[in-house]
C-alpha atoms as a printed R data frame, in Angstrom:
   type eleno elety resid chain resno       x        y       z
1  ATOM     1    CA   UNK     A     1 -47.391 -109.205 125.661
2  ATOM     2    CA   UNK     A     2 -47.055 -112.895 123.617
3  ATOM     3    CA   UNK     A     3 -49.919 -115.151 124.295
4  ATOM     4    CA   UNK     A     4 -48.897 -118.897 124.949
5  ATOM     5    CA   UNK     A     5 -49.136 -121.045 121.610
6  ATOM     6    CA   UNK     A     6 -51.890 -123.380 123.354
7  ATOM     7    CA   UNK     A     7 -49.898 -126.674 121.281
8  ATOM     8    CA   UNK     A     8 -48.801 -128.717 124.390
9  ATOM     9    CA   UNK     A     9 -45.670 -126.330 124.881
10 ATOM    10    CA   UNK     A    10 -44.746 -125.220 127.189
11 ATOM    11    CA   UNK     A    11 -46.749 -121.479 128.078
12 ATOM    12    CA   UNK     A    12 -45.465 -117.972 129.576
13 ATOM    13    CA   UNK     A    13 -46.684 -118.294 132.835
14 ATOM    14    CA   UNK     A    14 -43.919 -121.709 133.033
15 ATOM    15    CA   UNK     A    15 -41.170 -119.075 132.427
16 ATOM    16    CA   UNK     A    16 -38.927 -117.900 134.960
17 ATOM    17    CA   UNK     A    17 -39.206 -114.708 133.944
18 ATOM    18    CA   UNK     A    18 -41.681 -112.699 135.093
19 ATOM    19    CA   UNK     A    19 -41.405 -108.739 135.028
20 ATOM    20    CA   UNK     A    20 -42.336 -106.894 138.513
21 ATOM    21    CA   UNK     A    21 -45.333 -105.449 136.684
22 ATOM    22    CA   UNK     A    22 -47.047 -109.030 136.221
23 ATOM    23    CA   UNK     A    23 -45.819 -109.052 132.416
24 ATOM    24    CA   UNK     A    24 -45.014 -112.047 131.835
25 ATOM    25    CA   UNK     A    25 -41.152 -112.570 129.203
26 ATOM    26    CA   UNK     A    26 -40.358 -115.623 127.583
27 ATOM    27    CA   UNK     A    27 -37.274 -117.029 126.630
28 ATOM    28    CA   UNK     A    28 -36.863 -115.316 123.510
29 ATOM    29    CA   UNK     A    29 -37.371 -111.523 124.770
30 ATOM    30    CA   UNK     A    30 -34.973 -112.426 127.864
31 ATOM    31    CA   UNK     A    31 -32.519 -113.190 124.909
32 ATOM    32    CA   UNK     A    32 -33.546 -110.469 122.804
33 ATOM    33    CA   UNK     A    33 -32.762 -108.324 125.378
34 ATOM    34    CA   UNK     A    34 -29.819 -109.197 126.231
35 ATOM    35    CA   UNK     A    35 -28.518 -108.802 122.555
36 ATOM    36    CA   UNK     A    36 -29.839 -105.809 122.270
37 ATOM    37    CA   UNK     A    37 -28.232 -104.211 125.970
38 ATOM    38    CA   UNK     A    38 -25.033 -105.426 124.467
39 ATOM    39    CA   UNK     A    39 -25.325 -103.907 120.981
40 ATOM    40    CA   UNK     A    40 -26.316 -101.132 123.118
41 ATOM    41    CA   UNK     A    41 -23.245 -100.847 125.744
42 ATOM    42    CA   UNK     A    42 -20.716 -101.843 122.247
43 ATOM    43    CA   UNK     A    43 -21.970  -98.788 120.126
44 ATOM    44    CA   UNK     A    44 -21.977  -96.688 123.230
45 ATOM    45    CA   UNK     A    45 -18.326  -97.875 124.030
46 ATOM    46    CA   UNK     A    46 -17.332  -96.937 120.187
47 ATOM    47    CA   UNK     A    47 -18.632  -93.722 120.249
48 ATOM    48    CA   UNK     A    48 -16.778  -92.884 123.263
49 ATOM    49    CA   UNK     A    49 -13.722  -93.833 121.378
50 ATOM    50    CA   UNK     A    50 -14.327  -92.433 118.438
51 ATOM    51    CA   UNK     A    51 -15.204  -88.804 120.101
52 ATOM    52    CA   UNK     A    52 -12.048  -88.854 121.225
53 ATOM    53    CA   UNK     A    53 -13.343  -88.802 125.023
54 ATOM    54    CA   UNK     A    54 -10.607  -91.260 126.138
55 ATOM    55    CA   UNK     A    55  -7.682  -90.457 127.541
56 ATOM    56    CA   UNK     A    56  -4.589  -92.200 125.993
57 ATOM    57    CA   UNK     A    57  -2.277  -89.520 125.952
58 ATOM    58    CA   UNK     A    58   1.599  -91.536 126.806
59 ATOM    59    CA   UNK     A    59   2.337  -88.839 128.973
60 ATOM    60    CA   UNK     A    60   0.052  -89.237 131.742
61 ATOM    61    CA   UNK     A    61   0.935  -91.359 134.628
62 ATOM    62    CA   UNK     A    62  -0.401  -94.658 135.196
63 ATOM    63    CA   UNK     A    63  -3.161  -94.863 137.716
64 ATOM    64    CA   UNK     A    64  -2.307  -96.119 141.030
65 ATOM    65    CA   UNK     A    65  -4.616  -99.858 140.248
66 ATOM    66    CA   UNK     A    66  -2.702 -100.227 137.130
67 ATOM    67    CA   UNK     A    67   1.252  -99.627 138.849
68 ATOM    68    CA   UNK     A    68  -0.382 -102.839 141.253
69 ATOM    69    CA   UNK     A    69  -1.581 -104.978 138.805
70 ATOM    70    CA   UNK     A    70   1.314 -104.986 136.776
71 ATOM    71    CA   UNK     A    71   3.310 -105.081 139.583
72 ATOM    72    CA   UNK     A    72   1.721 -107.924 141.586
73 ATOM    73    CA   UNK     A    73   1.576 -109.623 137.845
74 ATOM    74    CA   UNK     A    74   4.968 -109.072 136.803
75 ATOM    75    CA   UNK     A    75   6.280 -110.509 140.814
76 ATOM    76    CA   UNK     A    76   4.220 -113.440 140.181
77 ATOM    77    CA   UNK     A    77   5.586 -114.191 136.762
78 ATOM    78    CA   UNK     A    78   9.068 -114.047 137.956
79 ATOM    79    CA   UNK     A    79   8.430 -116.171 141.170
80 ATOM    80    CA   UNK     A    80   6.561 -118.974 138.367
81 ATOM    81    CA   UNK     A    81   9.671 -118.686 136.394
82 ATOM    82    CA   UNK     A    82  12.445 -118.423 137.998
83 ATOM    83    CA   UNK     A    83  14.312 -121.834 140.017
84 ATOM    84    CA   UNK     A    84  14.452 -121.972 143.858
85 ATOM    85    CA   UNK     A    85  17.784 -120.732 144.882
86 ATOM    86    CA   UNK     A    86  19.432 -121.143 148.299
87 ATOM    87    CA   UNK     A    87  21.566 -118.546 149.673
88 ATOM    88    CA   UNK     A    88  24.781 -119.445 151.044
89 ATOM    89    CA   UNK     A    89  24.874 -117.297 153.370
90 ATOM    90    CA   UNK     A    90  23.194 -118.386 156.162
């Protein structure tokens, strides 16, 4: 734990951080944190690629999510591009 500078600035205890232990995290470990979680999740994330763990085989099916979302996204592309026609028979 960081002790509060005691210049006029602001101290820890103004943070809004405080841990559920009564530690008390300024600014700059909130941020350093967060850097280091994402370094964290990217290297994790590269190593599962580079293990070979993920399957991109072009022979497996697309999942059922996928077939919607391109689906719903390919429908709404056409309906945005497409003019307004009238059918005559009516």
């Amino acid at each position: 734990m960081r002790q509060g500078s005691g210049l006029g600035g602001s101290s820890l205890t103004d943070s809004p951080f405080v841990g559920l232990i009564g530690w008390k995290v300024g600014d700059e470990d909130f941020a350093a944190g967060f850097a280091a979680a994402t370094l964290l999740l990217m290297l994790g994330v590269l190593g599962y690629l580079r293990l070979g763990l993920a399957d991109v085989r072009a022979d497996v099916p697309p999942s059922w999510a996928v077939t919607h979302l391109f689906s719903a996204g390919v429908h709404a592309s056409i309906r945005r591009t497409t003019p307004d026609y009238k059918t005559r028979c009516q």
